[in-house]
C-alpha positions in Angstrom: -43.2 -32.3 6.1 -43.5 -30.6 9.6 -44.6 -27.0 9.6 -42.5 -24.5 12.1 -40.5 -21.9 11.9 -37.7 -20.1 14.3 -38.5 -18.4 17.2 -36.3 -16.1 19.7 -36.7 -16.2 23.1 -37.9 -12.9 24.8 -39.0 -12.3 28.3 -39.5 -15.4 31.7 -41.9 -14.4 33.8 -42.0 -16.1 37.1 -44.5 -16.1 39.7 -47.3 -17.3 41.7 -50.8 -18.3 41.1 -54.1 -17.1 43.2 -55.4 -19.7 45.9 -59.3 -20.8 45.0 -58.6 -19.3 41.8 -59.0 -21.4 38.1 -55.8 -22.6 37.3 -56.3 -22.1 33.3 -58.4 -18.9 33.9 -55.2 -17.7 35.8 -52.5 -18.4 33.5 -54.4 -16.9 31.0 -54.8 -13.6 32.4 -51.3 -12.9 33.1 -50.9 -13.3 29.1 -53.3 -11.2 28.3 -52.0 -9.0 31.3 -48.5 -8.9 30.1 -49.6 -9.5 26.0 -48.1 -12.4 25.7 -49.2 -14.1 22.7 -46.6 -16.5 21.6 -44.7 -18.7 24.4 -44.6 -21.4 26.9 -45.5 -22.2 30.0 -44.7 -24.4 33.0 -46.3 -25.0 36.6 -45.8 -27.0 39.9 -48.2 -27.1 43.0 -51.3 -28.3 44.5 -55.1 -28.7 43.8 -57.5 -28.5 46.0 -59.9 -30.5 42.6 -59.5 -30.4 39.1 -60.6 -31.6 35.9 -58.7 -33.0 32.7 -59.5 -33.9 29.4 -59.4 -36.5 26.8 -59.6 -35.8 22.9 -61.7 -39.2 21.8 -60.0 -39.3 18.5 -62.9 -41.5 16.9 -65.2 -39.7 18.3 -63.2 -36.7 17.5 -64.7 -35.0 21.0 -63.2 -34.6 24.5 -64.2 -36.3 27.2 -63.6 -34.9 30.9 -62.3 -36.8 33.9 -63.4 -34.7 37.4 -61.4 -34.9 39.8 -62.3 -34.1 43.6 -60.1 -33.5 46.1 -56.4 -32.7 46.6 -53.9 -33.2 44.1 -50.3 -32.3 43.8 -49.4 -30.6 40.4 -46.1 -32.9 39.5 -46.0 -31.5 35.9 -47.8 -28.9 33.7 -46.5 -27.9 30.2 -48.5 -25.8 27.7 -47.8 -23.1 24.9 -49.3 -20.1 24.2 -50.6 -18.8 20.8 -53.6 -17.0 19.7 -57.2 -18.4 19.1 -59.8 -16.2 18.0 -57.5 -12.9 18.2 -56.9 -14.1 21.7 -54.3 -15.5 24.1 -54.6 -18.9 24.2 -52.9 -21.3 26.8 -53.2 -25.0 25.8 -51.5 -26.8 28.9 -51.5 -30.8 29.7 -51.2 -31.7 33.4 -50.1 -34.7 35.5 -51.3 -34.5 38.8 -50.9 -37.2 41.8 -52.6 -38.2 44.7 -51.8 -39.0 48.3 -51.1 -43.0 47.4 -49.0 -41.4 44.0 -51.6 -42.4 41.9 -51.2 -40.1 38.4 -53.7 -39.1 36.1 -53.1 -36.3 33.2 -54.3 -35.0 30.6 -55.1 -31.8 28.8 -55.9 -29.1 31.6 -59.5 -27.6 31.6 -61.4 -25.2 33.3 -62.9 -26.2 36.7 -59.4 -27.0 38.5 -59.4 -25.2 41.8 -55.8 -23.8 42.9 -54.3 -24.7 46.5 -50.9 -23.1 45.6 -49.4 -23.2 42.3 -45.9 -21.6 41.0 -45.6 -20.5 37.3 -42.8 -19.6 34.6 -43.9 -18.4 31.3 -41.1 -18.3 28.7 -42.4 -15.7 26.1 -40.8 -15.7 22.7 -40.5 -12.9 19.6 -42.1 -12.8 16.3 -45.7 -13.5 14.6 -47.9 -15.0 17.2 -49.6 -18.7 15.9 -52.6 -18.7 15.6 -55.0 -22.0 16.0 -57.4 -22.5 13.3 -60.2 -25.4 12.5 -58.2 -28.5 11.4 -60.3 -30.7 9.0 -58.4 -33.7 9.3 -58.3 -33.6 13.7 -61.3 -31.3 14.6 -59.3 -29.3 16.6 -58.0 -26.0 16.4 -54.6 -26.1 15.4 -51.8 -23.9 14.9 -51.9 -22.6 11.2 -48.3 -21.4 11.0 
């Protein structure tokens, strides 16, 4: 059985994002900014490079794709919980190049900002809060 329980929505913060600066880094710090620790979040723009992940799920590892040059940001969507007493935002990102070539993934650091607009949807109630999974290796929300 699935484990979740009701949330209420709270605040939307809209904005936009710091050229040459990390685009995770970034997004983070306005939740720890504003104290934002449970929530969701959304992004559209440009790269100037970035770098996605893979979770190898035999391997039970990521693996990193680098990618250099300019991209457009055609979709990011993430959440926001707490990992380690911490704001946590765990995004996935499509971006495209010039010929509309796509490639996603889950967002890591290392992916430079050209312009990028933001909405963070915060929500009410007990923060989750990722913990070690034994099953995935990955820290998951314990809710």
């Amino acid at each position: 059985m699935a484990d979740y329980r009701k949330v209420k929505s709270s605040k939307i913060y809209m904005g936009r994002l710091s050229h040459d600066a990390d685009l995770l880094e970034e997004l983070t710090a306005v939740c720890i900014k504003e104290g934002i620790t449970l929530g969701r979040v959304e992004a559209i723009g440009a790269i100037k490079k970035g770098k996605v992940g893979y979770y190898d799920q035999s391997k039970r590892e990521y693996a990193f794709l680098d990618l250099n040059g300019p991209l457009e940001i055609t979709a990011l969507k993430g959440n926001i919980s707490l990992k380690e007493g911490t704001p946590f935002v765990h995004a996935h990102v499509t971006l495209s190049d010039n010929a509309g070539q796509c490639f996603g993934g889950h967002l890591a650091p290392g992916t430079i900002i050209f312009a990028c607009e933001f909405i963070i949807h915060s929500f009410e109630g007990e923060a989750f809060e990722r913990h070690f999974d034994e099953v995935t290796r990955l820290p998951l929300w314990k809710i």
